[in-house]
C-alpha positions as CSV (number, residue, x, y, z in Angstrom):
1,X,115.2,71.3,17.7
2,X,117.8,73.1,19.8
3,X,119.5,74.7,17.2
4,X,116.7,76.2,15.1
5,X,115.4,77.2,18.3
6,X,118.7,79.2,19.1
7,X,118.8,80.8,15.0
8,X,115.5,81.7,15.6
9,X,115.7,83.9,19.1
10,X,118.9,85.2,17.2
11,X,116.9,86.1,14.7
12,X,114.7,88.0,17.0
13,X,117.1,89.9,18.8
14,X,119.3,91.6,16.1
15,X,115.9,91.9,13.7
16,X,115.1,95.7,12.6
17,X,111.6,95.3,12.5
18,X,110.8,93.4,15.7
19,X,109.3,95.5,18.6
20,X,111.7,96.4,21.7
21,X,109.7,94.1,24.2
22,X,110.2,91.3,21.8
23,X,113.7,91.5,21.4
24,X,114.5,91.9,25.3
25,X,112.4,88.9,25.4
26,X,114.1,87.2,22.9
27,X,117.8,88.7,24.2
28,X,116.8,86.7,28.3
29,X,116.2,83.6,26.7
30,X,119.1,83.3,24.3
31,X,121.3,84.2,27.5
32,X,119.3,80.9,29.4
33,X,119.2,78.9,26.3
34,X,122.9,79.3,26.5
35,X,123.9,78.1,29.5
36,X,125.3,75.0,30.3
37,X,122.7,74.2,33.6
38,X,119.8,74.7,30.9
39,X,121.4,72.4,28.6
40,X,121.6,69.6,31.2
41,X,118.2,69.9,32.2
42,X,117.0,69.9,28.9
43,X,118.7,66.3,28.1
44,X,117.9,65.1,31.8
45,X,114.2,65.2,31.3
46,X,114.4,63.3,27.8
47,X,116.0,60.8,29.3
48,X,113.0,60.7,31.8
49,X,109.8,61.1,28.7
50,X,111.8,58.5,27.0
51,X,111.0,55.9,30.0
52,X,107.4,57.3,30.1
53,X,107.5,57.4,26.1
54,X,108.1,53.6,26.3
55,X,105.8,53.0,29.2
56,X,102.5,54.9,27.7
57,X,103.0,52.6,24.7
58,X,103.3,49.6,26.4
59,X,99.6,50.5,28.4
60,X,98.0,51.3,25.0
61,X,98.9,48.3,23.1
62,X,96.0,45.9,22.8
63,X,97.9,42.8,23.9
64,X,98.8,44.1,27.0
65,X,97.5,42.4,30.1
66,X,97.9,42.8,34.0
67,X,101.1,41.2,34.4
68,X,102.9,43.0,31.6
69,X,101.1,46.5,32.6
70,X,102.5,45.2,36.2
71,X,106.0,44.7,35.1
72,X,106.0,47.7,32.7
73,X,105.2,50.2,35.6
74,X,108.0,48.5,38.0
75,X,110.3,48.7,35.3
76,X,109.6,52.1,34.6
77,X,110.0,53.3,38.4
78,X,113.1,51.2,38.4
79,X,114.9,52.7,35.7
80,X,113.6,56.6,37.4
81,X,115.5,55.5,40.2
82,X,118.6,55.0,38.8
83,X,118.3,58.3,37.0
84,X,118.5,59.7,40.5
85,X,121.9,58.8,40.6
86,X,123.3,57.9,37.3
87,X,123.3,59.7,33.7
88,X,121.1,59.1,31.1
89,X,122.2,58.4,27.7
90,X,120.9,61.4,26.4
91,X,122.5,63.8,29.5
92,X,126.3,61.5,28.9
93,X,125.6,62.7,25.5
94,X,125.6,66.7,26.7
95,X,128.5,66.7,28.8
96,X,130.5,65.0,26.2
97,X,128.8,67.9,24.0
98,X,130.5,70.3,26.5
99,X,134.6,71.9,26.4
100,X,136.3,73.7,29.0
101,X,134.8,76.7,28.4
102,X,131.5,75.4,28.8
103,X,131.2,72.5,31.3
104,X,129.8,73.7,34.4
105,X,131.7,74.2,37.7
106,X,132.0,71.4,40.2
107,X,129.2,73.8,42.2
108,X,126.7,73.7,39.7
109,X,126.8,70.1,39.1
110,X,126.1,69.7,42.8
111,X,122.9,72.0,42.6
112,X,121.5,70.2,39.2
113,X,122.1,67.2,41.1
114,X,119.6,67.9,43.7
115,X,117.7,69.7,41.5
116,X,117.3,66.6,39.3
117,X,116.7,64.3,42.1
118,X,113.8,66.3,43.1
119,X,112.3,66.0,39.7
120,X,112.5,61.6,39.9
121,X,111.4,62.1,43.5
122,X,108.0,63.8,42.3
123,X,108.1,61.3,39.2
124,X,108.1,58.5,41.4
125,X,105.5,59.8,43.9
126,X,103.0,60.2,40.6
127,X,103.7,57.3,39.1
128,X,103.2,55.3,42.3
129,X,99.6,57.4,42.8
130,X,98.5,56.2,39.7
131,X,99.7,53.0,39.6
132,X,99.3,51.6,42.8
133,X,101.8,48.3,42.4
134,X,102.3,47.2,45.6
135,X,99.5,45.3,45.9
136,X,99.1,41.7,46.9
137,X,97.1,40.6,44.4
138,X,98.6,42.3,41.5
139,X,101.9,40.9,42.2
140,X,100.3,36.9,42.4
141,X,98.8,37.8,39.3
142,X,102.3,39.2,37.7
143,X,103.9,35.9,39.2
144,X,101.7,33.3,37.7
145,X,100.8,35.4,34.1
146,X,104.6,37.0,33.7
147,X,106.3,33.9,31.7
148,X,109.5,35.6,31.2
149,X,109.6,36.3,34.7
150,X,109.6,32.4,35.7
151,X,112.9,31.2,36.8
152,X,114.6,28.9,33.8
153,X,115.3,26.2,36.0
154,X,112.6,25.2,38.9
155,X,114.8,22.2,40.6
156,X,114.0,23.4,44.1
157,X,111.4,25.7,43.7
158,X,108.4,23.3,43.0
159,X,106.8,25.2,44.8
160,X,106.9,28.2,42.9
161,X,103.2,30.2,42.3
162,X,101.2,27.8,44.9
163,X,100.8,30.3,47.3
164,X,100.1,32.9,44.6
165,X,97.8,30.8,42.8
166,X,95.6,30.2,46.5
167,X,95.0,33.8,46.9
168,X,94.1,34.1,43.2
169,X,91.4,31.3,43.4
170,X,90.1,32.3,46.8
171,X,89.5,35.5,45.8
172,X,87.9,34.9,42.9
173,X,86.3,31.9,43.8
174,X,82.4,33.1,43.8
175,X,82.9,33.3,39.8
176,X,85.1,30.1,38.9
177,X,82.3,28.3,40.8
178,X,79.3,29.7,38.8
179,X,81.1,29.0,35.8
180,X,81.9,25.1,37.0
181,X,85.6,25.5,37.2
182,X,86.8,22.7,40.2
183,X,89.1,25.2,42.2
184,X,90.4,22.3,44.3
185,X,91.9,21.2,41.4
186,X,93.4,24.3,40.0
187,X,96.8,24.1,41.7
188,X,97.4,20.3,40.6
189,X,97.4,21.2,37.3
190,X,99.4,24.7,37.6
191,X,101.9,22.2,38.7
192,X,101.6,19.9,35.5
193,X,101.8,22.9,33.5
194,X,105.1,24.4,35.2
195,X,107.7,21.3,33.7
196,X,106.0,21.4,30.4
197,X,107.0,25.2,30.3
198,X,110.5,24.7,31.3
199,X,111.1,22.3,28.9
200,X,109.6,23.6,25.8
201,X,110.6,27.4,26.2
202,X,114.2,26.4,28.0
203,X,116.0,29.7,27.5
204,X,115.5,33.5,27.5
205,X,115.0,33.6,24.1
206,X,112.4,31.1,24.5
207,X,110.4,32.7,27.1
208,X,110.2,36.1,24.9
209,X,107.9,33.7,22.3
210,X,105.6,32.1,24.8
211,X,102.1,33.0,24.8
212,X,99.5,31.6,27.0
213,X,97.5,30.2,24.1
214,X,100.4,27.8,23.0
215,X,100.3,27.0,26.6
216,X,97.4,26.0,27.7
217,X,96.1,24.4,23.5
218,X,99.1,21.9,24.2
219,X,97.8,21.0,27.5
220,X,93.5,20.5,27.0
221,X,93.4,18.7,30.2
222,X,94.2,21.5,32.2
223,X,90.6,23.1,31.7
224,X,90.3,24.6,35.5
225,X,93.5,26.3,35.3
226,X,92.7,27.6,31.5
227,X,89.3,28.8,33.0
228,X,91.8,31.1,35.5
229,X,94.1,32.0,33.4
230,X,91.3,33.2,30.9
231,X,89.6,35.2,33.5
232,X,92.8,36.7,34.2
233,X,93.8,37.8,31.0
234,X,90.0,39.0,30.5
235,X,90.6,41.7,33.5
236,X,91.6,45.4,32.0
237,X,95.0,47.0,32.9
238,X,93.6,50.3,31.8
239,X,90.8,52.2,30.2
240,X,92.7,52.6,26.9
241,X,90.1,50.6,25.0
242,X,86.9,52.4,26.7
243,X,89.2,55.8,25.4
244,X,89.8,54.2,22.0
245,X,86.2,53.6,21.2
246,X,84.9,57.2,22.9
247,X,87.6,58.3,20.0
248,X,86.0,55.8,17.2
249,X,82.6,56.7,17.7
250,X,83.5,60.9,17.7
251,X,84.5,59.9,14.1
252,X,81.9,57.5,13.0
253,X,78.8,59.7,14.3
254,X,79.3,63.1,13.3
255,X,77.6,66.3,12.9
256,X,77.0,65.2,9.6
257,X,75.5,61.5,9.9
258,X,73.1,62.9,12.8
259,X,70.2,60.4,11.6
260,X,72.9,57.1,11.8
261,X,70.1,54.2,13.7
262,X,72.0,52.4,16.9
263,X,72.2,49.2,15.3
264,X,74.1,50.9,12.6
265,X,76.7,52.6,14.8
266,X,77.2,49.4,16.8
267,X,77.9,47.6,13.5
268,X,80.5,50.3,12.5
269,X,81.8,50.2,16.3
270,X,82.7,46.3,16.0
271,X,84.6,46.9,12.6
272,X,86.4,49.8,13.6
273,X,87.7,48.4,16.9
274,X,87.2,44.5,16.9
275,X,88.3,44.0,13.3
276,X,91.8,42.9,11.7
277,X,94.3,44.6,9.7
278,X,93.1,45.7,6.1
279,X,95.8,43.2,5.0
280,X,95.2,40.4,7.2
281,X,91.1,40.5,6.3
282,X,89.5,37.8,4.7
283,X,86.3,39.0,2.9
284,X,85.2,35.8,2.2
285,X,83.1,35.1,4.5
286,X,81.4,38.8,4.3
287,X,80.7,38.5,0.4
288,X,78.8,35.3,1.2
289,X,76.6,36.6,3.4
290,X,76.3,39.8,1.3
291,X,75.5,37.1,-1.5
292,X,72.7,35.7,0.0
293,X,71.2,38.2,1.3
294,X,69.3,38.2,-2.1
295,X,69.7,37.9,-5.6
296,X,72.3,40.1,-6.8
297,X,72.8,41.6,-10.4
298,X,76.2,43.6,-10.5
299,X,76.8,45.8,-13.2
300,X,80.0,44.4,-14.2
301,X,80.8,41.2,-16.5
302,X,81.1,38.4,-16.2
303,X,79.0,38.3,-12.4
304,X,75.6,39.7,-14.5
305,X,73.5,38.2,-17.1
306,X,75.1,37.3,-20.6
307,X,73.1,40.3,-22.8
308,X,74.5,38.6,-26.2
309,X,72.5,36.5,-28.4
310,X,75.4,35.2,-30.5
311,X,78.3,33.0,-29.4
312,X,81.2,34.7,-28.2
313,X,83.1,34.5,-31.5
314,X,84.1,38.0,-32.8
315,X,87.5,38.2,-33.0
316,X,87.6,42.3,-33.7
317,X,85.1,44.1,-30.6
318,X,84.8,47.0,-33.4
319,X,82.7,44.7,-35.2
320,X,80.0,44.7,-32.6
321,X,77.0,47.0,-32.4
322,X,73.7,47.7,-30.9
323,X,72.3,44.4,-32.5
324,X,74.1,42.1,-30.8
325,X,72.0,42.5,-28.0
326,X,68.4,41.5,-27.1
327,X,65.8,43.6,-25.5
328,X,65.9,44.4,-21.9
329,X,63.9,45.8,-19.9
330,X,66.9,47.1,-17.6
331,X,68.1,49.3,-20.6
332,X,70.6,51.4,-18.2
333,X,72.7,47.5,-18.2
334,X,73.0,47.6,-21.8
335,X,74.2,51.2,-21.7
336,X,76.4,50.6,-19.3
337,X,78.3,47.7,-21.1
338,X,77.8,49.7,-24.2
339,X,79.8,52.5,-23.0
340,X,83.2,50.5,-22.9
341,X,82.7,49.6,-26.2
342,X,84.4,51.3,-29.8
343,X,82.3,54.1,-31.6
344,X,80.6,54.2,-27.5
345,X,77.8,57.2,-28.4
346,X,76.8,55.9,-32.1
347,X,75.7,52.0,-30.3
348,X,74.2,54.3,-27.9
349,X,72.3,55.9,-30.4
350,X,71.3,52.5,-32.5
351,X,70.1,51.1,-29.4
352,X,67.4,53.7,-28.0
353,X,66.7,54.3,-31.3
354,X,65.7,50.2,-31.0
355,X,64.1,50.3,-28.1
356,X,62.0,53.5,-29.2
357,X,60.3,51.7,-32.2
358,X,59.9,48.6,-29.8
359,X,58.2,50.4,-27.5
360,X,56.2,52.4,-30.3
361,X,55.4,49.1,-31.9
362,X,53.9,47.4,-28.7
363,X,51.7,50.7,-28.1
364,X,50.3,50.4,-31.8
365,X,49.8,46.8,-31.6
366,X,47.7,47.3,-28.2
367,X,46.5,50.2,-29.3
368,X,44.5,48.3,-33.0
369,X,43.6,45.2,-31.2
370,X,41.5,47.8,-28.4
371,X,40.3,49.7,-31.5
372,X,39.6,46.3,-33.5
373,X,37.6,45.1,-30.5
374,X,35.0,48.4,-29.9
């Protein structure tokens, strides 16, 4: 983006049409665009959207819970930190862009210095407003939640999580009691569950794979620490999904489906957020409610009614016409099914030309016996 940013303001500058204004403009930021403390800048704050890049994706994905929002932010400020310091890898990357003639002086690397420590000290400050992680409780909840966080080897630290655990329960004790959970009995069984972890997921690698679900559907006795560590995982890091589905429903009810009913719009709601992947759907369970609903006549063989008389024993389809088929009363069936067939508009024509003297033939029949009669 640099470059063609620089051919364009070239452009700009030495054009014979451009206006005078425009060109000066063009002319002062070339001469910026040029120097080396600009250049610096530039690759210092990539460095720095890079760790926010990584960090806003982390919040919006839909598996994210509070101990990896947790982690994600302290890793982020962690990481700033550094930068306050040490290079990026995109601002090593510019100075070893840079030669003699245009490295900057030992001066002006002092005053981008302060300059960019400024910049991570009002990063921090922001980040820290709006994600307040120093609290007690989010930190228990990172410690017992966070897997990869656990030490690998808990020979003298048995004890590791009780404490965390006791301020989880006892705050949310008023709930795990209306929904039956025995909280005396919560940290017994966080300690059961502790060795089976450490033996099944022994390594790093290990740790990166293990989900809670694997976790608590190899240990079904545990049901008063499952009922925690569901509620847990239930609680929202961030309002990403409320903004996801303020988004969906923009696009489902529009200016142009203004009479769509609520029911409707909830229906459409549930698919578009709750749903799987188009690839990893299974409509079977949809086309069997859609089936019995009520009886169903597609217009497509071989789910509708067989319209043939005689056995399915052509061998040549160019052999078949208009009186192969009985009558119907559903005549647009038959002329849909006629329509893929050879020589489509002449079986067209035989065929209303057969139901027309049907039809006329039933109106003369009625027709003499209510004459006949009077």
């Amino acid at each position: 983006m640099y470059k063609p940013l620089v051919l364009h303001l070239q452009q700009l500058k030495n054009g014979t049409t451009i206006q005078k204004l425009a060109k000066q403009n063009a002319a002062a930021i070339l001469k910026l665009l040029d120097t080396s403390k600009f250049v610096l800048y530039a690759h210092f704050l990539l460095d720095c959207l890079n760790v926010l890049s990584e960090l806003s994706l982390i919040l919006q994905s839909r598996g994210t819970d509070i101990s990896v929002a947790f982690n994600a932010v302290d890793a982020a400020i962690v990481m700033l930190r550094k930068y306050k310091t040490r290079d990026g890898p995109k601002l090593k990357d510019a100075y070893k862009m840079m030669d003699e003639t245009t490295a900057p002086t030992a001066a002006e690397i002092e005053v981008f210095k302060s300059a960019k420590a400024k910049h991570v000290d009002v990063l921090l400050s922001e980040l820290e407003r709006r994600f307040p992680i120093n609290g007690n409780m989010l930190q228990n909840i990172s410690l017992i939640l966070y897997i990869k966080s656990w030490p690998l080897d808990l020979k003298g630290e048995e004890d590791y999580g009780d404490c965390a655990l006791d301020d989880i329960v006892a705050h949310h004790r008023t709930v795990l009691e209306a929904a039956s959970v025995q909280t005396e009995n919560v940290v017994e069984e966080w300690t059961t569950i502790k060795p089976y972890v450490q033996k099944r997921y022994s390594d790093e690698h290990g740790r990166q794979k293990a989900t809670w679900a694997d976790i608590l559907a190899a240990n079904p006795r545990n049901k008063n620490f499952a009922a925690v560590v569901n509620l847990l995982l239930s609680l929202p890091s961030t309002s990403v999904e409320c903004e996801r589905g303020f988004s969906q429903m923009k696009r489902i009810k529009s200016d142009w489906r203004s009479r769509l009913t609520g029911s409707n719009l909830n229906a459409l709601m549930r698919i578009s957020l709750d749903s799987p992947a188009v690839g990893a759907f299974d409509p079977s369970n949809a086309v069997a409610l859609w089936e019995a609903e009520r009886r169903r006549r597609p217009f497509v063989k071989p789910y509708g009614p067989h319209l043939s008389t005689k056995p399915d024993t052509v061998e040549d389809d160019d052999e078949q016409t208009a009186e192969d088929y009985v009558d119907d009363d559903d005549a647009l069936i038959h002329i849909i099914e006629l329509s893929v067939q050879p020589n489509m508009f002449i079986m067209i024509l035989q065929y209303l030309i057969k139901l027309l003297n049907s039809k006329i033939s039933s109106v003369l029949t009625l027709y003499s016996s209510v004459y006949s009669s009077v």
